[in-house]
Structure formats: structure tokens, C-alpha cells
LODRENGU-739588 format. One record per residue (C-alpha): residue in three letters; x, y, z; chain. Coordinates in nm, 3 decimals, decimal comma. Layout:
<r Ala; <X; Y; Z>; A>
...
***
This chain:
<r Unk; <-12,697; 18,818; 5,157>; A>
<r Unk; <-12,413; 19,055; 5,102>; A>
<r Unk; <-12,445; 19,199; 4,779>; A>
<r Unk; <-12,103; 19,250; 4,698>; A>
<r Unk; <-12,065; 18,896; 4,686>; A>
<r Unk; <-12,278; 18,624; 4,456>; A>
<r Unk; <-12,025; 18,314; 4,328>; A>
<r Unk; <-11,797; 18,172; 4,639>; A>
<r Unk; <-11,553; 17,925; 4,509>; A>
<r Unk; <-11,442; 17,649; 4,761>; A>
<r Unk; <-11,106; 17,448; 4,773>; A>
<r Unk; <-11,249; 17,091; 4,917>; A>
<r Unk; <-10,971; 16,907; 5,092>; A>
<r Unk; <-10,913; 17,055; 5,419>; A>
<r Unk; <-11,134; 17,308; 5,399>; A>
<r Unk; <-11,449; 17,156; 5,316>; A>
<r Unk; <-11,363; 16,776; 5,351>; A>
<r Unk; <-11,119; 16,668; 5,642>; A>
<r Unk; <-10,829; 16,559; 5,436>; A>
<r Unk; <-10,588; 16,523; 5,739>; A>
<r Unk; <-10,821; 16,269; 5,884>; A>
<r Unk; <-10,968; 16,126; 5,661>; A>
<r Unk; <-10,620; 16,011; 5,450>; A>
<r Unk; <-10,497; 15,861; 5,799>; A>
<r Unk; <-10,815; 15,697; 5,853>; A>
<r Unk; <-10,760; 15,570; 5,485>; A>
<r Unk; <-10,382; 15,480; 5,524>; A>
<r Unk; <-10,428; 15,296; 5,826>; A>
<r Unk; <-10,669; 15,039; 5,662>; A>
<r Unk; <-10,451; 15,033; 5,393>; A>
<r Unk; <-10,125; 14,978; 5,608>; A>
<r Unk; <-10,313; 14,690; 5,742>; A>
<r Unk; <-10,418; 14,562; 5,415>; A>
<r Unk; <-10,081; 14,515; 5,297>; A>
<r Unk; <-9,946; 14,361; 5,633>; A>
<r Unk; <-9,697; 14,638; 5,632>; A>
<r Unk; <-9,711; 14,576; 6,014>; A>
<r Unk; <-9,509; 14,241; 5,984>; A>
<r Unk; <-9,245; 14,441; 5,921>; A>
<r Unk; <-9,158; 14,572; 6,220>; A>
<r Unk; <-9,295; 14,927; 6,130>; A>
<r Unk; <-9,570; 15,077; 6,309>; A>
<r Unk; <-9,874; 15,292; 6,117>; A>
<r Unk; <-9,750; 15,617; 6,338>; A>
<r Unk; <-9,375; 15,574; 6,152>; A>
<r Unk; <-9,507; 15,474; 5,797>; A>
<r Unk; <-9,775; 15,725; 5,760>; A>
<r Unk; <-9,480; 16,021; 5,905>; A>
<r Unk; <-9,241; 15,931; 5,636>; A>
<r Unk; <-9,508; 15,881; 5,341>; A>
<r Unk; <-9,697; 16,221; 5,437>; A>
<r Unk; <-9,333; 16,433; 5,450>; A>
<r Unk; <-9,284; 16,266; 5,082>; A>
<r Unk; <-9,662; 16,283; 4,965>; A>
<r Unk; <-9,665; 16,660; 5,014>; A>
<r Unk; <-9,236; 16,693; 4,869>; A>
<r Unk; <-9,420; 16,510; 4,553>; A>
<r Unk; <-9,737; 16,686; 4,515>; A>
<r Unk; <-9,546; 17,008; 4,569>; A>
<r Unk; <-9,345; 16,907; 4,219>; A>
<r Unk; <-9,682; 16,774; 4,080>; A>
<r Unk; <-9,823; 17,153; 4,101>; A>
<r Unk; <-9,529; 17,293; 3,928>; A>
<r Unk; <-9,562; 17,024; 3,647>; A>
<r Unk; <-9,178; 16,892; 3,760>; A>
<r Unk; <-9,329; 16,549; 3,795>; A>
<r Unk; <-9,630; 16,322; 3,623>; A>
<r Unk; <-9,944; 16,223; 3,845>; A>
<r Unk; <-9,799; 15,891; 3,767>; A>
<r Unk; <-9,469; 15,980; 3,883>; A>
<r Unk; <-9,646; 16,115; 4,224>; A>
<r Unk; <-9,851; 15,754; 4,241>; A>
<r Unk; <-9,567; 15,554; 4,228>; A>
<r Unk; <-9,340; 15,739; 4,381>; A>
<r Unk; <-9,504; 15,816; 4,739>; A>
<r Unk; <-9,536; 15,475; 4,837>; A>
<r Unk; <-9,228; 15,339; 4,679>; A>
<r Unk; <-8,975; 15,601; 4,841>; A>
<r Unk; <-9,136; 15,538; 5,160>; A>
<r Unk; <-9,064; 15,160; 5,100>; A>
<r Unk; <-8,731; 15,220; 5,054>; A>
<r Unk; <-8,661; 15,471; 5,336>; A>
<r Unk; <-8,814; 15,197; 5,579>; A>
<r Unk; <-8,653; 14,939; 5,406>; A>
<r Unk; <-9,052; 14,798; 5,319>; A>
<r Unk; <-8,997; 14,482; 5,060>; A>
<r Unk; <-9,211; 14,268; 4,862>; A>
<r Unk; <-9,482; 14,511; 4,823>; A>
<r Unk; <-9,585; 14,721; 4,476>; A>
<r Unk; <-9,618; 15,033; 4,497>; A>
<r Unk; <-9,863; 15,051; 4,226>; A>
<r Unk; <-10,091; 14,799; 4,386>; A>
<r Unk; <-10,077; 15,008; 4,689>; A>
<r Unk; <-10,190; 15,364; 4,585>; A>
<r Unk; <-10,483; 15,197; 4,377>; A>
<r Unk; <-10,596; 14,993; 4,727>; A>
<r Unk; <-10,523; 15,333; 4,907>; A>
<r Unk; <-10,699; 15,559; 4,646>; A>
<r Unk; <-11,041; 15,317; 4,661>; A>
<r Unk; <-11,058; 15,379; 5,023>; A>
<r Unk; <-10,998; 15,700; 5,031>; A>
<r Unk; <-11,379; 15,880; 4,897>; A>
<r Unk; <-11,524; 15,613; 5,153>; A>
<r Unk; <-11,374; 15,847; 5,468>; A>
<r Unk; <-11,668; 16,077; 5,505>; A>
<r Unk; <-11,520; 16,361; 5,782>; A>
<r Unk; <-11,559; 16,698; 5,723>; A>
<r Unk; <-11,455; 16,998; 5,895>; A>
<r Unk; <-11,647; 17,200; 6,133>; A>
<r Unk; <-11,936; 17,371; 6,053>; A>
<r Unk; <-11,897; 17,237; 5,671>; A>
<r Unk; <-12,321; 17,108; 5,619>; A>
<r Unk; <-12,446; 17,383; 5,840>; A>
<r Unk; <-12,283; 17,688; 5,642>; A>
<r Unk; <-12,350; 17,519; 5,290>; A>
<r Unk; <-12,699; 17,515; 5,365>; A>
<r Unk; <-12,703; 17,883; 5,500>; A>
<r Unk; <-12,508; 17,984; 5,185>; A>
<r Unk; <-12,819; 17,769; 4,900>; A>
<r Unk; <-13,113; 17,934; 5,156>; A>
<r Unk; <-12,910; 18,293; 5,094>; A>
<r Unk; <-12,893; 18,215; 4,775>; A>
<r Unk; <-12,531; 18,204; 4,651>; A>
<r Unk; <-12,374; 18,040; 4,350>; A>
<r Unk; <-12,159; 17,740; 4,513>; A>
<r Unk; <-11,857; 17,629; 4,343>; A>
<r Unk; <-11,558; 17,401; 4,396>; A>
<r Unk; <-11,170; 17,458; 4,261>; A>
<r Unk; <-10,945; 17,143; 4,342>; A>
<r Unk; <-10,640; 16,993; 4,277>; A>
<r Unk; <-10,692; 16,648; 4,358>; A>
<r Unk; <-10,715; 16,356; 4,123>; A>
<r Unk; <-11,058; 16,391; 3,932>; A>
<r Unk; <-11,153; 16,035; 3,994>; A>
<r Unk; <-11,107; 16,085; 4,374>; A>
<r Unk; <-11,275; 16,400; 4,403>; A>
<r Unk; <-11,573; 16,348; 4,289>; A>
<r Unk; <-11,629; 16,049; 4,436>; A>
<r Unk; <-11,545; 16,246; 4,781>; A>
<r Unk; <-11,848; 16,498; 4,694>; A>
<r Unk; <-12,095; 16,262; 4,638>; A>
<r Unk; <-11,994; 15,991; 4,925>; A>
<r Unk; <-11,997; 16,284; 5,179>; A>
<r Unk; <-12,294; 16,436; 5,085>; A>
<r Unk; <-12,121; 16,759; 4,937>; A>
<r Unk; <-12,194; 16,748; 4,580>; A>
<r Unk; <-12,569; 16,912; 4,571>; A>
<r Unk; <-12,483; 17,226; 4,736>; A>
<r Unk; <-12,272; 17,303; 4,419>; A>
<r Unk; <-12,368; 17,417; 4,053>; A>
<r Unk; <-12,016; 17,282; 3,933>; A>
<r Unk; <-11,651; 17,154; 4,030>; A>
<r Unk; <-11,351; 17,241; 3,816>; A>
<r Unk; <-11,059; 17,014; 3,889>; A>
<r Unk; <-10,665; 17,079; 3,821>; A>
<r Unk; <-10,637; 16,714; 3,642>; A>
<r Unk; <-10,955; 16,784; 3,425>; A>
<r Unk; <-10,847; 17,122; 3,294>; A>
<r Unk; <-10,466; 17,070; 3,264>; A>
<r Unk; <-10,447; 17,370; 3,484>; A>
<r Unk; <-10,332; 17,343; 3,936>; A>
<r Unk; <-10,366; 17,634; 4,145>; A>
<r Unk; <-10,238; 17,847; 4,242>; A>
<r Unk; <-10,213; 17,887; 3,846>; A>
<r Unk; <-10,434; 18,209; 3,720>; A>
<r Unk; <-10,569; 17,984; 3,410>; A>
<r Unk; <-10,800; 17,733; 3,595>; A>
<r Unk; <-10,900; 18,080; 3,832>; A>
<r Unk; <-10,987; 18,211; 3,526>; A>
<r Unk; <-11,169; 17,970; 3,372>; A>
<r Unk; <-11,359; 17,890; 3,671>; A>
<r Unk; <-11,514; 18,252; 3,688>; A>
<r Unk; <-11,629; 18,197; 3,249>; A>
<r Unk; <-11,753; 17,915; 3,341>; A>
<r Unk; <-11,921; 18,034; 3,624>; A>
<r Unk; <-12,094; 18,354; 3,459>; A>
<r Unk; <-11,894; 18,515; 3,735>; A>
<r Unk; <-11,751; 18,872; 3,788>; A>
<r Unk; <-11,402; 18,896; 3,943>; A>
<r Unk; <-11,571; 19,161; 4,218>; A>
<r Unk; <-11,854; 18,954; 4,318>; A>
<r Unk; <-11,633; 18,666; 4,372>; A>
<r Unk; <-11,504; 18,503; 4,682>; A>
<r Unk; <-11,223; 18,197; 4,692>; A>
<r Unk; <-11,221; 18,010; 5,034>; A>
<r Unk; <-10,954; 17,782; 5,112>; A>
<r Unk; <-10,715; 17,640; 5,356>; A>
<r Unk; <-10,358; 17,644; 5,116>; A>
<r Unk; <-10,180; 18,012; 5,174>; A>
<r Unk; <-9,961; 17,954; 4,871>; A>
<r Unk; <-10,208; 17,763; 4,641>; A>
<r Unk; <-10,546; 17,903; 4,714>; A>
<r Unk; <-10,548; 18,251; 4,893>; A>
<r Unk; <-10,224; 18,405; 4,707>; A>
<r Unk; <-10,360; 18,220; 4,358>; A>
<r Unk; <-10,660; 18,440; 4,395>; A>
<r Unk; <-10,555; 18,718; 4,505>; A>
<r Unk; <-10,288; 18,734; 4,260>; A>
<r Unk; <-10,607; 18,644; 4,007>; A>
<r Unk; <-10,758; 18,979; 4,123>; A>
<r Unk; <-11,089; 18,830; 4,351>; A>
<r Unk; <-11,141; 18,837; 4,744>; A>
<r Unk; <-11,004; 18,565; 4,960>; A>
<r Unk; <-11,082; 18,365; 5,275>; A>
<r Unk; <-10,778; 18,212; 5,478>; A>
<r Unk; <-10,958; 17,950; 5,664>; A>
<r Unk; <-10,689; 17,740; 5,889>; A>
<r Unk; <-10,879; 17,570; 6,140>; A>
<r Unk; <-10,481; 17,422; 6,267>; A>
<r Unk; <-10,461; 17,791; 6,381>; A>
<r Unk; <-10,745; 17,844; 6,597>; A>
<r Unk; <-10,689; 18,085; 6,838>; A>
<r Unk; <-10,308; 18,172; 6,777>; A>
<r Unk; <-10,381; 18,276; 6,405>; A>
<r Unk; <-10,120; 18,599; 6,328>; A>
<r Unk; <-10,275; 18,778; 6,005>; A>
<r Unk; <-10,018; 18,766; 5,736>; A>
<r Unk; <-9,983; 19,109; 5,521>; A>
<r Unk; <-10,139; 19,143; 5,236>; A>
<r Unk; <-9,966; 19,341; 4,962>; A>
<r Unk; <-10,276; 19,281; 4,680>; A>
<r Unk; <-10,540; 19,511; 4,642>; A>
<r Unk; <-10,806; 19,273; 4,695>; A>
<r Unk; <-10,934; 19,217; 5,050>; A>
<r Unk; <-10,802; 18,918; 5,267>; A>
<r Unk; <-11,001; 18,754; 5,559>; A>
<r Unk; <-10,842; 18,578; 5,811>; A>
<r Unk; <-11,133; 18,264; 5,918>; A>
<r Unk; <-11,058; 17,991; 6,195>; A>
<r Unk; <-11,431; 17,846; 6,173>; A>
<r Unk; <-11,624; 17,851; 5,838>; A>
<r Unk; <-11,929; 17,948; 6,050>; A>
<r Unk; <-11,727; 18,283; 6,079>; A>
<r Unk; <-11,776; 18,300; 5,649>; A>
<r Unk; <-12,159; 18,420; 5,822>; A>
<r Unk; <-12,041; 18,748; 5,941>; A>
<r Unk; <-11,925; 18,862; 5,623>; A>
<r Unk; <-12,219; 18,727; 5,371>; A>
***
């Protein structure tokens, strides 16, 4: 165990749980669902549009521009309209699409096998999220996730996104933490490395997209930086 280290806080989409996979696993069912196919559009088209506005919207979401019910409705009904999609609410589609999703149980590489090196070394596990509370809990416990960690602190639950310094700072209370024996892993440059670091505690860059061709970005905080491609690599460092 590396001493300098005892609470690691873990973003969970993408870094933990497959969130690229498992929401086009999810839309696809739903596409299907909703005969969205008699339409003349194919999944491959509809799920390109929806994902350029999903991320647009959540990007406003973050910033408080826009309501999570704003982001609901909106992601499926500008998509409608873009593809010219009719006689299907957009309302009734996120909820379908939303039900599905914690059923999608992919996670990334390495995720079970370096969670349960981390409990045997004897690390405090936490999780920091944005996602919608109902969803991401749901995800932990349908993928097996949720016992490796002592508690999850979700944006929607404390009023508070990342890469905000408020639900950082809460998380480390809550978590009987210190700000130097604390370690944020995550796959979001913007919304979970710089958040922490900005926060004042260690980071991990994991961006398994990147394997291989990853080009460390400078870091101009004073806390350290690690640039991952595999969470097995979070081994050589605790």
C-alpha cells in the first residue's frame, strides 16, 4: 500500500463502467422500441446526431445553463427534429431509454480485478459522479460495483457537478479524508482531473481511447498528475 495515499475517489462512467458501450447497447434497444427504424433512419445516424446533442446539453447541464429536465427532453426531441423523427414523445423516450440503461453491465478493462486489489490493500473506495442519481446507483449495484465502495456522492444529490470544488470538497468531509492522502481517478480532463487538481488533491488521467498515442498534457498545479491508459497501471503507483 502506498502510504501517501489512503481515500481514492472514482468517477464511474467511462472510467469504471463502460458508458460508451453500454449507452449504445442501451439506445439501440431503445431505437428499436420506438420503431424509429420505420422511418427511414438507421441506429448508426440516430445515435450520431443524439450523442453530438447529448454531450452539447449535458455540457450546459454542468454549468447550470439548463434543467436536468431541460437535458431529458431536449436530447431526444432535437434529434427528432434534426431527422425530421414524428409522432414520437420525447418524454416517453428518455424514461424507456433511462430503464434500460443500469441493465448494460460492461465495464472497462481491468475494472473488478483492480477494485479487489485496492479492498485486499486496504484503501478507502469512493465514487464522485455526475449522472442522474436514480441511474447511478442502479448502475453500481446491477454491475456488481457497489460493495467495493464505503460511499457515492452524486452531482444531482448534492446540488453540486464537477468539476465544481464544492461537491470535491464535500466528498473529502464526508470521507474523513485529507486533501494529501487523496487520489481522484477519472476519464473527463476538464471535469474530473482539472476539478481536482484545481481542488488541491492528486489526479489520475485514465483515457483508455488513448492507448498507446497518449501525449501528457502540462500540468501547471502543484499537485501531481498521472497519465494511466489501463487502470491495472493505478498498481504501480499504490
Amino acid at each position: 500500500m502506498n502510504k501517501k495515499y489512503t481515500h481514492l475517489f472514482f468517477d464511474l462512467d467511462n472510467t469504471l463502467w463502460d458508458f460508451k458501450q453500454n449507452s449504445k447497447l442501451t439506445m439501440e434497444i431503445t431505437f428499436h422500441a420506438f420503431g424509429i427504424g420505420n422511418q427511414n433512419r438507421t441506429f448508426e445516424e440516430f445515435f450520431e446526431v443524439y450523442s453530438e446533442i447529448n454531450h452539447f446539453l449535458w455540457a450546459a447541464y454542468r454549468k447550470k445553463e439548463i434543467s436536468k429536465k431541460e437535458l431529458t427532453r431536449k436530447r431526444f426531441q432535437l434529434t427528432f427534429d434534426q431527422l425530421q423523427i414524428t409522432g414520437i414523445d420525447s418524454d416517453e423516450m428518455n424514461s424507456a431509454y433511462l430503464a434500460e440503461m443500469p441493465k448494460q453491465k460492461v465495464l472497462e478493462p481491468g475494472t473488478l480485478d483492480v477494485l479487489e486489489y485496492l479492498k485486499q490493500e486496504r484503501y478507502k473506495l469512493f465514487i464522485i459522479t455526475n449522472g442522474f442519481s436514480e441511474v447511478q446507483h442502479k448502475k453500481l449495484h446491477s454491475s456488481g460495483l457497489a460493495p467495493f465502495f464505503e460511499k457515492v456522492f452524486i452531482s444531482e444529490e448534492l446540488k453540486c457537478p464537477k468539476p465544481g470544488h464544492l461537491i470535491f470538497e464535500h466528498a473529502i468531509k464526508s470521507s474523513n479524508a485529507k486533501k494529501g492522502r487523496s487520489l481522484m481517478i477519472g476519464d473527463d480532463w476538464d471535469v474530473d482531473v482539472i476539478g481536482a487538481l484545481k481542488f488541491g488533491i492528486d489526479s489520475v488521467y485514465y483515457s483508455a481511447e488513448k492507448r498507446g498515442i497518449m501525449n501528457p498534457r502540462s500540468n501547471k498545479y502543484k499537485n501531481t498528475l498521472y497519465y494511466f491508459t489501463h487502470l491495472l497501471e493505478l498498481k504501480t503507483i499504490l
